[in-house]
Structures are given as C-alpha cells and as structure tokens.
C-alpha positions in Angstrom: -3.6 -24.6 54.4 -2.7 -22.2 51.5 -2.4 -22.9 48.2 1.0 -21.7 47.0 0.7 -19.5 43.6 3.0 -19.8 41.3 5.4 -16.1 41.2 7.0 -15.1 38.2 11.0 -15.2 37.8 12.2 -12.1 38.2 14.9 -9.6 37.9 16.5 -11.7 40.6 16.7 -14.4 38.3 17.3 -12.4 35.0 19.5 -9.4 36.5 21.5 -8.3 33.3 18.5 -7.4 31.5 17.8 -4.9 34.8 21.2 -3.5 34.2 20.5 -1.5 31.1 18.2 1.5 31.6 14.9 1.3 29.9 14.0 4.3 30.7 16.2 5.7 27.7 14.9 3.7 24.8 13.2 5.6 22.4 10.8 4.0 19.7 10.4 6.0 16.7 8.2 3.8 14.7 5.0 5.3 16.3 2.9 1.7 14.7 5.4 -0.6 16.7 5.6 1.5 20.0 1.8 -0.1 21.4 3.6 -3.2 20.9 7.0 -3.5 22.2 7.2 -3.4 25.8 10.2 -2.8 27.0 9.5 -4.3 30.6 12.5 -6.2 31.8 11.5 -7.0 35.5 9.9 -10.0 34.7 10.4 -13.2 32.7 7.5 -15.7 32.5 8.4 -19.7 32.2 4.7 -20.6 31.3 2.6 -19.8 28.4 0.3 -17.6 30.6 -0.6 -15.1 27.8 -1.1 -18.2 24.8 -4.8 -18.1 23.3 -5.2 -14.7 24.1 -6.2 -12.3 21.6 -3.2 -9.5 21.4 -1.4 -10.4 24.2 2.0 -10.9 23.0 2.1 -7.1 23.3 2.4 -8.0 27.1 5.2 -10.0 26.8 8.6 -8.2 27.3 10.2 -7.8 23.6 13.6 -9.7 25.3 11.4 -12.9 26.3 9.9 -12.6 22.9 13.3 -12.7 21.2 14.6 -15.6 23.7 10.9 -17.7 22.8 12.0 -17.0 19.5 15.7 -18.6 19.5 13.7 -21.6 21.2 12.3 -22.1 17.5 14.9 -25.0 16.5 16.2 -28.2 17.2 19.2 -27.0 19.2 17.1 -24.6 21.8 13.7 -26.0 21.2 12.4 -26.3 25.1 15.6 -24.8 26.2 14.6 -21.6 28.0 17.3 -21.2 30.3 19.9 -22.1 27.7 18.1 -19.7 25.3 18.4 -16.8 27.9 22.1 -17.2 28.0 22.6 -16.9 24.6 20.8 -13.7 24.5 22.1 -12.3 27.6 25.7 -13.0 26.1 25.0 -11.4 22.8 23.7 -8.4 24.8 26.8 -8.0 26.5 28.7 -8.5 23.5 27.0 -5.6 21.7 27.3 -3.6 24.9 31.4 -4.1 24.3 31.3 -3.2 20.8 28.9 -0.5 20.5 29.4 1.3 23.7 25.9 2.2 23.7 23.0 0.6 25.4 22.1 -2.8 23.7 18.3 -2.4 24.3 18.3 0.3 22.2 20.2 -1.0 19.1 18.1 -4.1 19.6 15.3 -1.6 19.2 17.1 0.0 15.7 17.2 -3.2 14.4 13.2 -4.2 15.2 12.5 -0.9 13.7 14.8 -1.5 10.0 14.2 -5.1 9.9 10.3 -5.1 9.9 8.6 -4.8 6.1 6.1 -2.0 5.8 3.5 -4.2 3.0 3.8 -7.2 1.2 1.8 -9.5 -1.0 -0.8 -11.4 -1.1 -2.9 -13.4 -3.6 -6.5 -12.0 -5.0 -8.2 -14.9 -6.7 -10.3 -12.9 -9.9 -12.0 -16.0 -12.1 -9.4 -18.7 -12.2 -6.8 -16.4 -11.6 -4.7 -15.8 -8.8 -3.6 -12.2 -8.9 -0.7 -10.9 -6.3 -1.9 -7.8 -4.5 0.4 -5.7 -2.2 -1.3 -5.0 1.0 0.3 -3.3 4.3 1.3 -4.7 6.8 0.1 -5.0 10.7 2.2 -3.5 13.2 2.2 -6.9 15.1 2.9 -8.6 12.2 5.5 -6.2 11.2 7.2 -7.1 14.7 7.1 -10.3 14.6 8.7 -10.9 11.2 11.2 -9.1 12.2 12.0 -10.8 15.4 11.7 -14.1 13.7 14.0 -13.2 10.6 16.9 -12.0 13.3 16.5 -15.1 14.9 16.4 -17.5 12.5 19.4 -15.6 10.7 21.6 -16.2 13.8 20.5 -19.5 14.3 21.6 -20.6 11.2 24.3 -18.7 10.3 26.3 -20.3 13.2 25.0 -23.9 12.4 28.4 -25.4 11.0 30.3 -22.2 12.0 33.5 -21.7 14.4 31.7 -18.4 15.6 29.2 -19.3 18.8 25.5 -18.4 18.2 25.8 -14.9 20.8 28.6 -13.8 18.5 26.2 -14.4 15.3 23.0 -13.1 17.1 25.2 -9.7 18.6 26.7 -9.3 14.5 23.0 -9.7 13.3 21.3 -7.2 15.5 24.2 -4.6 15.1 24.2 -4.5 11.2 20.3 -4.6 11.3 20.2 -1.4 13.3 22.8 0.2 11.2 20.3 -0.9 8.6 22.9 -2.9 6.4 22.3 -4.8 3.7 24.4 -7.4 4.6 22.3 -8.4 7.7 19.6 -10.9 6.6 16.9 -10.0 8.2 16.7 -6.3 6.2 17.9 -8.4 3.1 14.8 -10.2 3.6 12.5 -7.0 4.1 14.3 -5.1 1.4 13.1 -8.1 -1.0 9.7 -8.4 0.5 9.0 -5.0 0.4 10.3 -4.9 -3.4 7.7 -7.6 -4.7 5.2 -5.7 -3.0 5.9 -2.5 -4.7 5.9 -3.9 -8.2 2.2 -6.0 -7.7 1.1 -2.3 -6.7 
C-alpha cells in the first residue's frame, strides 16, 4: 500500500488566474523582477515554503496578495473566501481597464513600494534617525501589505464590497495616484527618509 502525497490545487481549481496571459507582463523594476513570480498554475493551501530562508519569492505574487487579505478578522483562515475576493476584483479591473489585470496589479507593486526609509542609529544616549534603502523583498512586501490593508479597511463600514475597494485601490496605485493609500503611504515614507539624509 501507497502512501497518497498530498498534490497541489491547481489551475483546475483556480482557472481565472490561467485566463490572463502571463506571458505578457513586463516588470520594469529590475530589483523586484527576482522576486515576483508570476506563476499562476498553482495555488498552495499549506505553509510549505514557511521557515525558509527567501522562499516567498517562490510563491506566486496572486497567492501572496490572497495570504495577505487573510490578515484580518473578517478573512483571517479564510482562504477560499479570500480567493474570491481577489479573483472578483481581477475581473472587475479587467471591465474597467480593458487591459490585462496581472499587469496593472504589477504597476501598482512597482509605484506603491518605497525605495529607503528610516531607521534609528543610537550615538551616546541618542537616538539619531538614519535613512537607509530598502530591500527589494522588503520593498514588495510593503507594498502588497499597504494595498491590502487599504482595501480591507476602506470597505469596513462601507456600501462598496471589499473586490470593488481592492479593484479601485490597485487601479489608482498603478496610475500612481495620490489618492490611493498605499503610494500616499510610500510618498510619506520615502519623504522622512529623504530629510534624515
């Protein structure tokens, strides 16, 4: 008798992401392109790359975004209900923008993630801030968390449904508006850092 292993859930299970070509992306932040992958084919359930050293380069940028929505009260454990959301918000950008979602999604990564920020330099019984750069991982996963949480929130107590909120957040961030929050939020972390220069 065989032991059964466990498969990943595939494009079978998560089809709409396979809808949208991949193929055509193009990243032209050259420090975030080693760590998006843009793999849609499969969608882990299980932490099988946790407490490993850089390997949330190896998950798929959507499941990072859906892991990501999974962050509050409302979606915490919720995979499946997560997924939804996303795949509805991707559909709803696909309406409005007429061009492929993946690659607005992409825009938006690339204008929402600060370039440096601060930290703080102890000197005596000081504490000096310091701007420093900022690692591409890092960089990527600020800005994934900041769209996120912005959508989450923003349709806490809200007529508008979450995927209308997450589609409106990821289409102003790639049009690199100030009104989206998440490049609010870099624009404000990036201007700290450049007056502790």
């Amino acid at each position: 008798m065989t032991a059964k292993k466990s498969k990943p859930i595939g494009s079978s299970f998560f089809p709409v992401f396979s809808k949208y070509d991949m193929n055509e992306v193009k990243i032209e932040d050259q420090g975030l392109a080693r760590y998006v992958n843009l793999e849609s084919e499969i969608i882990y359930l299980g932490g099988s790359n946790s407490n490993k050293l850089f390997a949330k380069s190896k998950i798929p940028i959507i499941e990072r975004l859906i892991n990501n929505i999974m962050r509050t009260e409302k979606y915490n454990g919720k995979k499946i209900k997560a997924y939804k959301v996303v795949r509805s918000a991707f559909e709803i950008i696909d309406k409005k923008t007429k061009t492929n979602p993946m690659q607005v999604f992409i825009d938006a990564l690339q204008n929402a993630a600060p370039k440096e920020e601060t930290t703080r330099l102890r000197f005596g019984g000081i504490s000096v801030p310091k701007a420093v750069d900022i690692a591409p991982q890092r960089r990527l996963d600020i800005a994934i968390r900041n769209i996120s949480m912005s959508s989450v929130s923003s349709s806490h107590k809200n007529k508008k449904s979450i995927e209308a909120c997450l589609a409106d957040e990821i289409i102003k961030a790639s049009k690199n508006d100030v009104a989206s929050f998440s490049v609010a939020k870099k624009n404000d972390v990036e201007r700290v850092a450049k007056s502790a220069r």
